[in-house]
C-alpha angles and dihedrals in degrees: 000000000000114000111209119203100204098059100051121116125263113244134224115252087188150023122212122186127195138210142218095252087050095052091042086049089049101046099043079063108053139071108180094086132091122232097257092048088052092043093052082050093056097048108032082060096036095248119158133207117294093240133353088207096046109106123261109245132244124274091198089051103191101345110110109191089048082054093052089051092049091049084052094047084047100043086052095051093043081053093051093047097046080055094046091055092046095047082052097048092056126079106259121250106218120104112256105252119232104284100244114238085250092051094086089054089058102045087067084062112033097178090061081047084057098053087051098045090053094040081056099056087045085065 
């Protein structure tokens, strides 16, 4: 076989690692990152959030009629889902339906009764 020198590769002279403390360090610092780079940062070291009390930040930034509308869109699904737990929390009003003469089979695996239950919506 030719060698030829031109087309080695180069080696490393040298090997760096770092660590967790350094990532978190780096990344509190900087701003020119989105949030998924940020995120596959943070998971491919190992490095955790700053702070778990530390405030989210804003998604309108300093707009602040894009932040009014998200305050309207959160206020409504913090009221549906303020209904939805109530509705669960009372006894529901439909009538039981008669139990099925299987019923009694699937009740022994209910994660078979939980594949049937779904095939049957998608009818």
């Amino acid at each position: 076989m030719l060698h030829n020198k031109g087309a080695e590769m180069e080696r490393k002279v040298g090997s760096s690692t770092v660590t967790a403390k350094e990532v978190k360090a780096a990344l509190e610092k900087t701003r020119t990152l989105t949030a998924e780079e940020e995120k596959a940062l943070r998971m491919r070291h190992g490095a955790g959030a700053s702070s778990t009390r530390a405030p989210l930040p804003r998604a309108a930034g300093d707009n602040e009629e894009l932040g009014d509308e998200l305050l309207v869109i959160e206020m409504q699904l913090m009221k549906a889902m303020r209904a939805r737990a109530a509705a669960a929390k009372t006894p529901a009003t439909k009538a039981a339906a008669p139990e099925a003469p299987r019923a009694r089979e699937t009740a022994a695996n209910p994660t078979k009764d939980k594949i049937v239950r779904a095939l049957r919506k998608k009818k």
